[in-house]
mmCIF file as gemmi writes it, N, C-alpha and C atoms, coordinates in Angstrom:
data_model
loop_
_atom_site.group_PDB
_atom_site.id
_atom_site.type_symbol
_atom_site.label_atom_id
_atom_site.label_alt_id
_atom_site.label_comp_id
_atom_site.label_asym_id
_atom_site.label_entity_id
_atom_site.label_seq_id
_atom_site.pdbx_PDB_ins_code
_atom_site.Cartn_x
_atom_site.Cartn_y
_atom_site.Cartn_z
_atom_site.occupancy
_atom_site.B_iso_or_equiv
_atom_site.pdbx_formal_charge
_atom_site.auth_seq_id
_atom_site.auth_asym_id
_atom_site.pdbx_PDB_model_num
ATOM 1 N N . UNK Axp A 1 ? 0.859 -1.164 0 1 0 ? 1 A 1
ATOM 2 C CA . UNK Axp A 1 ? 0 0 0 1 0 ? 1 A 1
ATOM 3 C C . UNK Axp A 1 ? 0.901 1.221 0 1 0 ? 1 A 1
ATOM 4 N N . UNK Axp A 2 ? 0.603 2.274 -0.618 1 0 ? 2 A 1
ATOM 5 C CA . UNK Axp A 2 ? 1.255 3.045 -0.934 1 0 ? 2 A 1
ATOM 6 C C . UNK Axp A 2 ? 0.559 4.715 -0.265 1 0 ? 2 A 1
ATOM 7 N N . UNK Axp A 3 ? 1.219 5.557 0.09 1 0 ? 3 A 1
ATOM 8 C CA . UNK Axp A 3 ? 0.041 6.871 0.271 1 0 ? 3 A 1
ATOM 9 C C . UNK Axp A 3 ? 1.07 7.919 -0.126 1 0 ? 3 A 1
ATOM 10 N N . UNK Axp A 4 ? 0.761 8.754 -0.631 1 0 ? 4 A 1
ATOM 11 C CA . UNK Axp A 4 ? 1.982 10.13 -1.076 1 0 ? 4 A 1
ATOM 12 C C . UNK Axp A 4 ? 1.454 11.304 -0.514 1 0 ? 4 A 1
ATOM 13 N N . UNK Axp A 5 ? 2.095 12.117 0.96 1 0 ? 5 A 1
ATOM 14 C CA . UNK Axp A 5 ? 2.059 13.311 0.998 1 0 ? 5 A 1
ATOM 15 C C . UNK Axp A 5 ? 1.745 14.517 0.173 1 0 ? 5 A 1
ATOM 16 N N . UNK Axp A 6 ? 1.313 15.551 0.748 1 0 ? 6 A 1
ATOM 17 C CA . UNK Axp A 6 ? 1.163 16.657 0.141 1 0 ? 6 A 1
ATOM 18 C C . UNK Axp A 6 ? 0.919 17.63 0.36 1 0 ? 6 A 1
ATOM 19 N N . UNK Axp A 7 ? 1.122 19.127 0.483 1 0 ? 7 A 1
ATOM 20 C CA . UNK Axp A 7 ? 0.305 20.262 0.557 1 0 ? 7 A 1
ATOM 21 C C . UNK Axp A 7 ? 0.905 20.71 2.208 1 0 ? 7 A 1
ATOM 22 N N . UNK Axp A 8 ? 2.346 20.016 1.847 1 0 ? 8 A 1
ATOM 23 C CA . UNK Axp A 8 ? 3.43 20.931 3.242 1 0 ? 8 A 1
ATOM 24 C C . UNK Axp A 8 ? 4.706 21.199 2.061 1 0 ? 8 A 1
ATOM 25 N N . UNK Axp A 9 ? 5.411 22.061 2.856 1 0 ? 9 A 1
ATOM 26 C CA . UNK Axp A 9 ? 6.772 22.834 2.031 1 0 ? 9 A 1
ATOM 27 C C . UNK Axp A 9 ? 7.732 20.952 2.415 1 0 ? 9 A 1
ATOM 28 N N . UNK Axp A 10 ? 7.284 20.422 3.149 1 0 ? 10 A 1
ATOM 29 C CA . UNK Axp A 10 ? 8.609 18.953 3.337 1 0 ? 10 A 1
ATOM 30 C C . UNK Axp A 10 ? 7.382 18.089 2.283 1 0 ? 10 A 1
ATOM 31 N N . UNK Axp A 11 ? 6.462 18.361 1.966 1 0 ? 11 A 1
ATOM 32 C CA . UNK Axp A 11 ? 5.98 16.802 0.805 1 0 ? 11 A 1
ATOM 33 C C . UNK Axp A 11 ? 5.261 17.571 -0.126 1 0 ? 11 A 1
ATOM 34 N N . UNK Axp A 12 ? 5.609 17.336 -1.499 1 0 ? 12 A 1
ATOM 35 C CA . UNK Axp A 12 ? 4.892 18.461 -2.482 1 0 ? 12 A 1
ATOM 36 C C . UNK Axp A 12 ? 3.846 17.494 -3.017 1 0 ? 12 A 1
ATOM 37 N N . UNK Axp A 13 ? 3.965 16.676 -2.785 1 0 ? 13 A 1
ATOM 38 C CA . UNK Axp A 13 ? 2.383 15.622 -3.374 1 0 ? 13 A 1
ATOM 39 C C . UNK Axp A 13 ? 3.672 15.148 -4.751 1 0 ? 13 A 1
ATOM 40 N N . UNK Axp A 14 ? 2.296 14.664 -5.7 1 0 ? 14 A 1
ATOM 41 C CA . UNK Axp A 14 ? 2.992 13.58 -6.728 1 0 ? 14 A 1
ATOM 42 C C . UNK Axp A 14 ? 1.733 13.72 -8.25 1 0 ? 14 A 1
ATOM 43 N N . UNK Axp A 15 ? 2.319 13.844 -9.275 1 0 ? 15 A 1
ATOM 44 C CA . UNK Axp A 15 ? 1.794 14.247 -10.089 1 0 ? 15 A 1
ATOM 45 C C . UNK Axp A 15 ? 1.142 12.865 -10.216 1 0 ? 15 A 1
ATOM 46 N N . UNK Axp A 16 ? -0.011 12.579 -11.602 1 0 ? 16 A 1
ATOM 47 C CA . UNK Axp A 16 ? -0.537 10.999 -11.706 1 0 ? 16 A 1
ATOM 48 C C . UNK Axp A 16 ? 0.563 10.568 -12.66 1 0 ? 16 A 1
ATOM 49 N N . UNK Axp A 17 ? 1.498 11.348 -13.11 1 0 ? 17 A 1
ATOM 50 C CA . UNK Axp A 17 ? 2.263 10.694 -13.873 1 0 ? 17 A 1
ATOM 51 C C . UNK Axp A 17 ? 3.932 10.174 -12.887 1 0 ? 17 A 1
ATOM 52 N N . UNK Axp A 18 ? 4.146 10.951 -12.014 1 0 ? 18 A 1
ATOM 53 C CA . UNK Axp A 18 ? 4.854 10.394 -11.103 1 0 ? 18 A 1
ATOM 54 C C . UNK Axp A 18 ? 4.602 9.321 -10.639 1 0 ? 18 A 1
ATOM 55 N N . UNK Axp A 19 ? 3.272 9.554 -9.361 1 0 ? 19 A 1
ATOM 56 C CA . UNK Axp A 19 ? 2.663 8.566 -9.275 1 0 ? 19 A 1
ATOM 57 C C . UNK Axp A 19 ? 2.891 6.578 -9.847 1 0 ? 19 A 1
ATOM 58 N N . UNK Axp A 20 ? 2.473 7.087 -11.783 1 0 ? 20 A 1
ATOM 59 C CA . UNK Axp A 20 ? 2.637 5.9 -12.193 1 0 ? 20 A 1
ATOM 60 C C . UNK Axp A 20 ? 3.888 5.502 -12.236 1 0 ? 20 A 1
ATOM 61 N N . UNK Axp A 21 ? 4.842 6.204 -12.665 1 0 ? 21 A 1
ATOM 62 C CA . UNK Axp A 21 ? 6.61 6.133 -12.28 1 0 ? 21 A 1
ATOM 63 C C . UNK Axp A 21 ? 6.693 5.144 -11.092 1 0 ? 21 A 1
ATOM 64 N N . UNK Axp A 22 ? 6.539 5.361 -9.978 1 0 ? 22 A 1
ATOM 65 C CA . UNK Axp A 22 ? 6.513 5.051 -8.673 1 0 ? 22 A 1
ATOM 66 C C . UNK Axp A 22 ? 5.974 3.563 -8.398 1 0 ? 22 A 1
ATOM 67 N N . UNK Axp A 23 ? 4.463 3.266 -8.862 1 0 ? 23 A 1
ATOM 68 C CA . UNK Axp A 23 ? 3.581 2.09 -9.206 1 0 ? 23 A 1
ATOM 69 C C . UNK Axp A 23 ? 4.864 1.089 -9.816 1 0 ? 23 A 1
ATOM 70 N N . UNK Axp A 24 ? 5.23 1.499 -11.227 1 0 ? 24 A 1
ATOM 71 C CA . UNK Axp A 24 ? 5.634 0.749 -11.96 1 0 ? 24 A 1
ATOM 72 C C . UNK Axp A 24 ? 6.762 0.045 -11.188 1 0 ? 24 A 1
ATOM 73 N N . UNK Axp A 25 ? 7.835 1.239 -10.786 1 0 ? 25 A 1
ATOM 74 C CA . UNK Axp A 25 ? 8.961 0.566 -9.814 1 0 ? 25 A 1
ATOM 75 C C . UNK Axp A 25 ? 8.562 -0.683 -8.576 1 0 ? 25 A 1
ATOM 76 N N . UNK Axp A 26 ? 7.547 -0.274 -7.977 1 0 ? 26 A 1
ATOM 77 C CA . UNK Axp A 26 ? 7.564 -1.179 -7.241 1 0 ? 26 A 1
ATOM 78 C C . UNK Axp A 26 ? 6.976 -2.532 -7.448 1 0 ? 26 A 1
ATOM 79 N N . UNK Axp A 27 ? 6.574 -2.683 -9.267 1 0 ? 27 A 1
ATOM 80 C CA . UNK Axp A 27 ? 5.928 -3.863 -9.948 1 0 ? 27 A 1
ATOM 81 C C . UNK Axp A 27 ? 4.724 -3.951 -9.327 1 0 ? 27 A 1
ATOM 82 N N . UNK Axp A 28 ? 3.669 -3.083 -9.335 1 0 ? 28 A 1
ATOM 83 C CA . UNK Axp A 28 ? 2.504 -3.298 -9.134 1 0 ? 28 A 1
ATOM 84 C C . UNK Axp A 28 ? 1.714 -3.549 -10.358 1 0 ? 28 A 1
ATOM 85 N N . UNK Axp A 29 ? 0.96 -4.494 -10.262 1 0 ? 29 A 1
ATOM 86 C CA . UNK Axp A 29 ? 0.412 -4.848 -11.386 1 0 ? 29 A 1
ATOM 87 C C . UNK Axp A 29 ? -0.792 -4.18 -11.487 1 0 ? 29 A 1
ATOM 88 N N . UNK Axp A 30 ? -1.735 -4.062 -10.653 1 0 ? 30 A 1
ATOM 89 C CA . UNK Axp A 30 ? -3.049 -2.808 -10.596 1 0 ? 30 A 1
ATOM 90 C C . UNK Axp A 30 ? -2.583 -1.93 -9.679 1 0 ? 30 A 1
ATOM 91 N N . UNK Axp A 31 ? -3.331 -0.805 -9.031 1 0 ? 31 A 1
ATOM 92 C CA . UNK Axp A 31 ? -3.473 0.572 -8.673 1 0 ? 31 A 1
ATOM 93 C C . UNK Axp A 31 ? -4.491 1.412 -8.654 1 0 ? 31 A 1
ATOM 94 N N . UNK Axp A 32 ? -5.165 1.973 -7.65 1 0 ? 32 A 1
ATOM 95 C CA . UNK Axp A 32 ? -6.275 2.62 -7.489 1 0 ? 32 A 1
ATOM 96 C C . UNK Axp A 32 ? -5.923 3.698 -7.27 1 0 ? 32 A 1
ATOM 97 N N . UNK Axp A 33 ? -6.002 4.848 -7.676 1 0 ? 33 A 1
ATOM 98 C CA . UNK Axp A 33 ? -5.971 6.024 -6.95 1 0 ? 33 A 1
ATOM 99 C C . UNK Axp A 33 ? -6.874 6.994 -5.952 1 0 ? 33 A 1
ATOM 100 N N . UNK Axp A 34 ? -6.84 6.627 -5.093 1 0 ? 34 A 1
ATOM 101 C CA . UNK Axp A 34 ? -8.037 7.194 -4.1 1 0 ? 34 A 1
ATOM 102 C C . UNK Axp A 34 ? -7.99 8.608 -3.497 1 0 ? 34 A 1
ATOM 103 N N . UNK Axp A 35 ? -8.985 9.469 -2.514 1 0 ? 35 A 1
ATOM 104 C CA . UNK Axp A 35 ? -8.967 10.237 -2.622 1 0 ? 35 A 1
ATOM 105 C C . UNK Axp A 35 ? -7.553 10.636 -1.803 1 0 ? 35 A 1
ATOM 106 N N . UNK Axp A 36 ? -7.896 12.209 -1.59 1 0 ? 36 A 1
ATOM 107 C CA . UNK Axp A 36 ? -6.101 12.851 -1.432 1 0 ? 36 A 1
ATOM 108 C C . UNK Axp A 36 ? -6.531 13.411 -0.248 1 0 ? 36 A 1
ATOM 109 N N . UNK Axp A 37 ? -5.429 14.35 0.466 1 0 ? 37 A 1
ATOM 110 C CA . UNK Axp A 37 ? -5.879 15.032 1.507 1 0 ? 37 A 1
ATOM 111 C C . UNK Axp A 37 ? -5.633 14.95 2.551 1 0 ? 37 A 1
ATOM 112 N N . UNK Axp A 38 ? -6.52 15.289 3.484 1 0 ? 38 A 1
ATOM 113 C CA . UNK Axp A 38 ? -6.379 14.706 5.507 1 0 ? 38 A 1
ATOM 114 C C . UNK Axp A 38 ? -6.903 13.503 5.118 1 0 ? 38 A 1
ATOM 115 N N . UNK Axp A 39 ? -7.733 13.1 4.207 1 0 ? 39 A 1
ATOM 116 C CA . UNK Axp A 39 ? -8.014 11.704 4.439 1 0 ? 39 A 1
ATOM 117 C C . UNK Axp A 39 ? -7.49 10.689 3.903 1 0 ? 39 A 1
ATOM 118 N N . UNK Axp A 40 ? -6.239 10.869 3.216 1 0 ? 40 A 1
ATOM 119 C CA . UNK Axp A 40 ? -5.142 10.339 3.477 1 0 ? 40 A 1
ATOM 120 C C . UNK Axp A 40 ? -4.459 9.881 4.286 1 0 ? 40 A 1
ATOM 121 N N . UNK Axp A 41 ? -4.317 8.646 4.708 1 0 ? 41 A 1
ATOM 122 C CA . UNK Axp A 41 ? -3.694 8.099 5.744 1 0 ? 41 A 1
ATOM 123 C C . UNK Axp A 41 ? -3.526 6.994 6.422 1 0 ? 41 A 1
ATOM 124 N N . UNK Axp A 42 ? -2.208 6.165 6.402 1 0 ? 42 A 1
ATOM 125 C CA . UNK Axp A 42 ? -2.042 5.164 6.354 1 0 ? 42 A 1
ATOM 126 C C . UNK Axp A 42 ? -1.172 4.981 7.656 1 0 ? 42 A 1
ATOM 127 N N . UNK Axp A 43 ? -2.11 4.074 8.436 1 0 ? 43 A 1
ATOM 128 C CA . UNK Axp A 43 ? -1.808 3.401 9.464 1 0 ? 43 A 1
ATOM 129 C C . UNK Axp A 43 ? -1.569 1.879 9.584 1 0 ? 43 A 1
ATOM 130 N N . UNK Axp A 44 ? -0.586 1.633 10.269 1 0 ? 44 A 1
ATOM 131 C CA . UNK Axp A 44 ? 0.017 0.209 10.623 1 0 ? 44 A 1
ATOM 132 C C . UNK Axp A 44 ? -0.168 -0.301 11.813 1 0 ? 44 A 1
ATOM 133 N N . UNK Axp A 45 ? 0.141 -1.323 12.001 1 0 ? 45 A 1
ATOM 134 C CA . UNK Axp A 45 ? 0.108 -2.148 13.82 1 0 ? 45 A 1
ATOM 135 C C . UNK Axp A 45 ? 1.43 -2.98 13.18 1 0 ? 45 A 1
ATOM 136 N N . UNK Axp A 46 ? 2.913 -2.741 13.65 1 0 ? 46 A 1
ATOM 137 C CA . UNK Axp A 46 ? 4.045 -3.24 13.594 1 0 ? 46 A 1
ATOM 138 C C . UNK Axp A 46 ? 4.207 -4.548 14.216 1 0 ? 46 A 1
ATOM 139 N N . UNK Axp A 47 ? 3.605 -4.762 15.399 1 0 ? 47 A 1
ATOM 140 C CA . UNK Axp A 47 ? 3.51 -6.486 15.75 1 0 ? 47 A 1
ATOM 141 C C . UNK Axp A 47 ? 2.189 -6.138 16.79 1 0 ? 47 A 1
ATOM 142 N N . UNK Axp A 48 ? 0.957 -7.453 17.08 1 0 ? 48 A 1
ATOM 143 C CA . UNK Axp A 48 ? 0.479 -7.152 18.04 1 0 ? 48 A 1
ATOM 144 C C . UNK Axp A 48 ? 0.64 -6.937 19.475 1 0 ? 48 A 1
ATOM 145 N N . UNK Axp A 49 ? 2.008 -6.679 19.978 1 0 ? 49 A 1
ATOM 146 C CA . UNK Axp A 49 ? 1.658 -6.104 21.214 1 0 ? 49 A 1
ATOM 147 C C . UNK Axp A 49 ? 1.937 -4.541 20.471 1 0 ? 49 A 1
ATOM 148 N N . UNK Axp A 50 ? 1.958 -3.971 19.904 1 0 ? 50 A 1
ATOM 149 C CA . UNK Axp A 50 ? 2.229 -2.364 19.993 1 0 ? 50 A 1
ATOM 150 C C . UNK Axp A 50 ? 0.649 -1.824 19.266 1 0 ? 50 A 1
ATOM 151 N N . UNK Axp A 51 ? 0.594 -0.686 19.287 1 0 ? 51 A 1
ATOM 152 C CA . UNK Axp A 51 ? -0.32 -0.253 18.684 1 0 ? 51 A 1
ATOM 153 C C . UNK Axp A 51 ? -0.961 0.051 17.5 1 0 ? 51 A 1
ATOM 154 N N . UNK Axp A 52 ? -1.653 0.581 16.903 1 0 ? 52 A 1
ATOM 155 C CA . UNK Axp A 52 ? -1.804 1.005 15.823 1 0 ? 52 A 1
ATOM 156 C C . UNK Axp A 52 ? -1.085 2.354 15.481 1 0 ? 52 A 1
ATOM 157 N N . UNK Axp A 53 ? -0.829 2.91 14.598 1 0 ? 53 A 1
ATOM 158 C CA . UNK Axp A 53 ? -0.072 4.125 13.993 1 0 ? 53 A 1
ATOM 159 C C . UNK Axp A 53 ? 0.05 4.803 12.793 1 0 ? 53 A 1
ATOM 160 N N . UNK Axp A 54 ? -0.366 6.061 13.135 1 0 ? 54 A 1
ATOM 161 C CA . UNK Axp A 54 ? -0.503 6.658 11.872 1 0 ? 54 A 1
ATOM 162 C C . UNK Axp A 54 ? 1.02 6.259 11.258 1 0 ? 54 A 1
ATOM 163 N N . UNK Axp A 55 ? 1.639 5.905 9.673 1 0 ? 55 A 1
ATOM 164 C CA . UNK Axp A 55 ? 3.032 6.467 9.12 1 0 ? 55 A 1
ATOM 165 C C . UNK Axp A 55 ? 3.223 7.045 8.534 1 0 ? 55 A 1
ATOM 166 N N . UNK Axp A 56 ? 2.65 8.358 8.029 1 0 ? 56 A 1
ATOM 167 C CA . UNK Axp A 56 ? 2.604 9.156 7.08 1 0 ? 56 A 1
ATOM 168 C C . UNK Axp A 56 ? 2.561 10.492 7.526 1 0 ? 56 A 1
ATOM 169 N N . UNK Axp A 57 ? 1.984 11.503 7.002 1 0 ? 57 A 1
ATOM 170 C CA . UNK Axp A 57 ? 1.621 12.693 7.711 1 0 ? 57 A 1
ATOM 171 C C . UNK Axp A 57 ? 0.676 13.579 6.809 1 0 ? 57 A 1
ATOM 172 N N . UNK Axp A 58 ? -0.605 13.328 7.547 1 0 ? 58 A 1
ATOM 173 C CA . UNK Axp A 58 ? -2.115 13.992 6.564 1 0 ? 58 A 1
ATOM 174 C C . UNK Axp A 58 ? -1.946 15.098 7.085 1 0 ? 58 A 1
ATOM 175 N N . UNK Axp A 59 ? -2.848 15.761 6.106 1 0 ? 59 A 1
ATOM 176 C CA . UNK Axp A 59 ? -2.501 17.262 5.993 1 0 ? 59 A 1
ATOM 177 C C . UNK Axp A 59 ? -3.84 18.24 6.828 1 0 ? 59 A 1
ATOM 178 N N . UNK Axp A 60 ? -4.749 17.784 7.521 1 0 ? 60 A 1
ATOM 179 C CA . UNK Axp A 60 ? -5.905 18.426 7.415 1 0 ? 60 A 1
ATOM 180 C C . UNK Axp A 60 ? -5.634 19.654 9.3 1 0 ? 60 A 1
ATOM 181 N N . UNK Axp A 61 ? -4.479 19.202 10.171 1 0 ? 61 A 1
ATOM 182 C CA . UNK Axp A 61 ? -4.194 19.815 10.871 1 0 ? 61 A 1
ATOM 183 C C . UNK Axp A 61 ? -2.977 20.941 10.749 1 0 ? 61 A 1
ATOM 184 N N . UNK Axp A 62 ? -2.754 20.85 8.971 1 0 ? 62 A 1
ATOM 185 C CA . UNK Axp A 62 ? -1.925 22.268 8.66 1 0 ? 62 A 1
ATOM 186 C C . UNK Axp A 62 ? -0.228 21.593 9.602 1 0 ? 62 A 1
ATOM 187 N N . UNK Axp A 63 ? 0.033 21.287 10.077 1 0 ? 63 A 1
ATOM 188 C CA . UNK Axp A 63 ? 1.561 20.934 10.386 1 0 ? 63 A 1
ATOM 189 C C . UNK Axp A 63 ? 2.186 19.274 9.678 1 0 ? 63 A 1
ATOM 190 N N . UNK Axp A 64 ? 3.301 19.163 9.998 1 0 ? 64 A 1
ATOM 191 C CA . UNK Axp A 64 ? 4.139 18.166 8.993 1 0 ? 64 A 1
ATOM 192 C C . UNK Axp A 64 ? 3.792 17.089 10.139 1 0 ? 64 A 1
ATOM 193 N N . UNK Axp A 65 ? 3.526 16.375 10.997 1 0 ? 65 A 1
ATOM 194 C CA . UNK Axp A 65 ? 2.977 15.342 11.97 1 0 ? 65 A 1
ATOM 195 C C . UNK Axp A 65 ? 2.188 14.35 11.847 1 0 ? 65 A 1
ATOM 196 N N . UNK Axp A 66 ? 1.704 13.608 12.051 1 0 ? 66 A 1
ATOM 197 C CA . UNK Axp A 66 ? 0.954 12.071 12.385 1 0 ? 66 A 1
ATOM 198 C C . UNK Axp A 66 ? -0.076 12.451 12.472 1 0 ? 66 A 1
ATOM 199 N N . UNK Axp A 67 ? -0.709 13.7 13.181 1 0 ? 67 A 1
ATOM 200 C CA . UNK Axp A 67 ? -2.096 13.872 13.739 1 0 ? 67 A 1
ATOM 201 C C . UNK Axp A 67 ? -2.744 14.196 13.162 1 0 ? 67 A 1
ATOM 202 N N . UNK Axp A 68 ? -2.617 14.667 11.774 1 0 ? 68 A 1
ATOM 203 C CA . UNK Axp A 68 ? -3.722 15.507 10.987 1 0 ? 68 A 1
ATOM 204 C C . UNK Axp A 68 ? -4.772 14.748 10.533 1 0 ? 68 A 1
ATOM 205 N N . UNK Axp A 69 ? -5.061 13.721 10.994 1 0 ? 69 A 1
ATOM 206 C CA . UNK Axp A 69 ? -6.03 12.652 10.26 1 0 ? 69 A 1
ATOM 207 C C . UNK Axp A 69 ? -7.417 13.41 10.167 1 0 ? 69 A 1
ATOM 208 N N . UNK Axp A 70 ? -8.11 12.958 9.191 1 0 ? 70 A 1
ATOM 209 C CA . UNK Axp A 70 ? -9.617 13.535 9.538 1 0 ? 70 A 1
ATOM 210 C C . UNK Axp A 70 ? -10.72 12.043 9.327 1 0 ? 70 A 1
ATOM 211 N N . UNK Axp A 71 ? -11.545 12.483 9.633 1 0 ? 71 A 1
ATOM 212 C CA . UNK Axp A 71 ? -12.406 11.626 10.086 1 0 ? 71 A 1
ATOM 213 C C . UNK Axp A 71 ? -13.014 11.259 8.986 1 0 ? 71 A 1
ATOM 214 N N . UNK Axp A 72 ? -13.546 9.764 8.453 1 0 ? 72 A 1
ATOM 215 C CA . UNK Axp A 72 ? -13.947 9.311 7.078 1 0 ? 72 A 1
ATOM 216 C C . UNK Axp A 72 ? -15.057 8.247 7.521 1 0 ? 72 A 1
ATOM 217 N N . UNK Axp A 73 ? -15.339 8.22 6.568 1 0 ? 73 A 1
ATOM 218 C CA . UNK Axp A 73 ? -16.802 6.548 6.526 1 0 ? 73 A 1
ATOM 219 C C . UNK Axp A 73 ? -16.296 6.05 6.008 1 0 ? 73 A 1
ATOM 220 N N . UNK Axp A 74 ? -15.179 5.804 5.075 1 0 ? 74 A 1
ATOM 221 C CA . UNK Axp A 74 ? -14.882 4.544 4.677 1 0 ? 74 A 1
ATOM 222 C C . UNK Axp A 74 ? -13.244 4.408 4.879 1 0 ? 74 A 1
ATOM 223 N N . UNK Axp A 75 ? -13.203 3.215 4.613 1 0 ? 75 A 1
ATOM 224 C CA . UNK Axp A 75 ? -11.511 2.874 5.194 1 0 ? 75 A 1
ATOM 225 C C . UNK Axp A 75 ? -11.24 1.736 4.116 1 0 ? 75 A 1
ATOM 226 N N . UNK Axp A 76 ? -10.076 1.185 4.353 1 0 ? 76 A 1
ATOM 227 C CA . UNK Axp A 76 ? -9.257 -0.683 3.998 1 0 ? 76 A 1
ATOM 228 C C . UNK Axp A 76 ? -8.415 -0.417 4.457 1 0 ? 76 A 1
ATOM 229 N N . UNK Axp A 77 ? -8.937 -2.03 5.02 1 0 ? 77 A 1
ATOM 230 C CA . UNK Axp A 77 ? -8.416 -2.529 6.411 1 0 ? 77 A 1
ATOM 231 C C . UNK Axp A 77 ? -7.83 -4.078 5.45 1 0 ? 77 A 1
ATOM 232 N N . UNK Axp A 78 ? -6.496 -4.016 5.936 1 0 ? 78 A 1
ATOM 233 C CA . UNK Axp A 78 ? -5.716 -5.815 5.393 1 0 ? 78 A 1
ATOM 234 C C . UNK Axp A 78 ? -5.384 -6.178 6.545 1 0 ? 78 A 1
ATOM 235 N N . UNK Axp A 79 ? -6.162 -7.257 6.917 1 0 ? 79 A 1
ATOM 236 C CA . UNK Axp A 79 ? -5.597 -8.103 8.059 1 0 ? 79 A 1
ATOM 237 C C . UNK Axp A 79 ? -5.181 -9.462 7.931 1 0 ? 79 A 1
């Protein structure tokens, strides 16, 4: 799973043609592009005793950090 920053002076986002640049390298054979934004945001659980965690940094609280998440109805979830 992939998520690309954007819309801070440290992550300028990613054109759709970058983007596919990027796809291709990592041999993905399909690709969705979903929406952009604070609701952007990709969280992990590294082993089950630790927690869940944002790893990225959404944009909807205006600073470069973990917290900017915003709130959505829909998600994917791989367990």
């Amino acid at each position: 799973m992939v998520v690309v920053d954007g819309r801070a002076a440290e992550a300028a986002g990613m054109s759709m043609a970058e983007l596919q640049h990027i796809m291709r390298w990592l041999r993905s054979r399909d690709a969705i592009n979903l929406d952009g934004g604070g609701s952007s945001a990709l969280s992990v659980r590294r082993n089950l005793l630790r927690p869940v965690e944002t790893v990225n940094h959404p944009s909807d609280n205006k600073k470069f950090d973990h917290e900017g998440e915003r709130a959505v109805a829909n998600a994917i979830i791989v367990k």
